[in-house]
N, C-alpha and C positions, 0 to 999 in steps of 0.2 A: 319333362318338367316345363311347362307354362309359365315365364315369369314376368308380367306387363306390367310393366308401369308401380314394380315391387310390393302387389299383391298375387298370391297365387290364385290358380283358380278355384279355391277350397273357399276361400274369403268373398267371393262375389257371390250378391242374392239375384233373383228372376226379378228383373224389367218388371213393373206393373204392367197393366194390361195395357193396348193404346199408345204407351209414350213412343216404342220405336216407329208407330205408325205417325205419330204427331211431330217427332222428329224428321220425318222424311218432307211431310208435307211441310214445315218451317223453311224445311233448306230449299225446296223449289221454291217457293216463295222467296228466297232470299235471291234465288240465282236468277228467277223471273227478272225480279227487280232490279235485279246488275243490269241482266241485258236492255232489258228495257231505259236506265240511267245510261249506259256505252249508246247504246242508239241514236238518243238523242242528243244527249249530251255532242255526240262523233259528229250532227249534221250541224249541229249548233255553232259549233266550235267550228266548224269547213265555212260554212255563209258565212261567219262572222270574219274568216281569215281570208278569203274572196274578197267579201267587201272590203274591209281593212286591206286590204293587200295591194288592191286597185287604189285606195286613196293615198299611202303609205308607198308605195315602192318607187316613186320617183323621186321621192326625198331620202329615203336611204338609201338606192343604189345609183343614184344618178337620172339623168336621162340622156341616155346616148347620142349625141349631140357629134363634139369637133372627131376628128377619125372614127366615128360610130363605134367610140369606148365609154364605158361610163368611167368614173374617177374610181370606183370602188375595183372595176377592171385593169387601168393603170396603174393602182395601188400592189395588186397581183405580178404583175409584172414586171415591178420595180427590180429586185432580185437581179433577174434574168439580162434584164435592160442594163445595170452596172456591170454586170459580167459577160457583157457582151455574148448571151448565148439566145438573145431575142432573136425567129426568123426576122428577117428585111422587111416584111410586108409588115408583119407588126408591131415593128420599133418605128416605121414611117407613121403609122396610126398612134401612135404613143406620143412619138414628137409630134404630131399636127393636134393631137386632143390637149398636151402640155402648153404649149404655143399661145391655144386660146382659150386657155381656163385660168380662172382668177385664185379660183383654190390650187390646183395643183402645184402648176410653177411657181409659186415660192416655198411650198413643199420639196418640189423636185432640186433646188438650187439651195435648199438646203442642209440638203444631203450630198452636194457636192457632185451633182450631176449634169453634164451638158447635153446640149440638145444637138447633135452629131451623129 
């Protein structure tokens, strides 16, 4: 017993002539046209985040400047930094980028953190 979709197979008539062959050719068509939209669309959206990315990434993540950390990097490692579990090398880089950044250090003191 056959039961789809709650008709039997007794209840279904023959396909006209042609539709399942017109249904095949719709779907390639359809899947054509995906690939062909992912394609472009994929290079579209890459140049555009290259360029964008180049004009944009030293305003969001910094530009690595005092201890060659950006602030989005010292922000990382804040955590670590209070709980004294920072290596030495990069809590010296932490306090020298702290030190001479205008944004950080009043961030960082007030959270009640010293520069030690």
């Amino acid at each position: 017993m056959d039961d789809r979709m709650g008709e039997s197979p007794r209840q279904w008539s023959p396909c006209p002539i042609g539709v399942v062959k017109q249904l095949g050719c719709r779907l390639r068509s359809c899947r054509q046209r995906r690939q062909f939209l992912k394609a472009s669309l994929g290079g579209g959206v890459a140049a555009t985040a290259v360029v964008s990315g180049v004009a944009i990434s030293p305003v969001l993540l910094g530009d690595p400047g005092h201890g060659h950390l950006t602030c989005l990097e010292v922000a990382r490692c804040v955590p670590a930094y209070a709980l004294h579990t920072l290596p030495s090398d990069l809590r010296k880089r932490v306090i020298e980028h702290v030190e001479h950044c205008e944004k950080c250090r009043p961030k960082f003191k007030s959270m009640g953190l010293t520069l030690s």
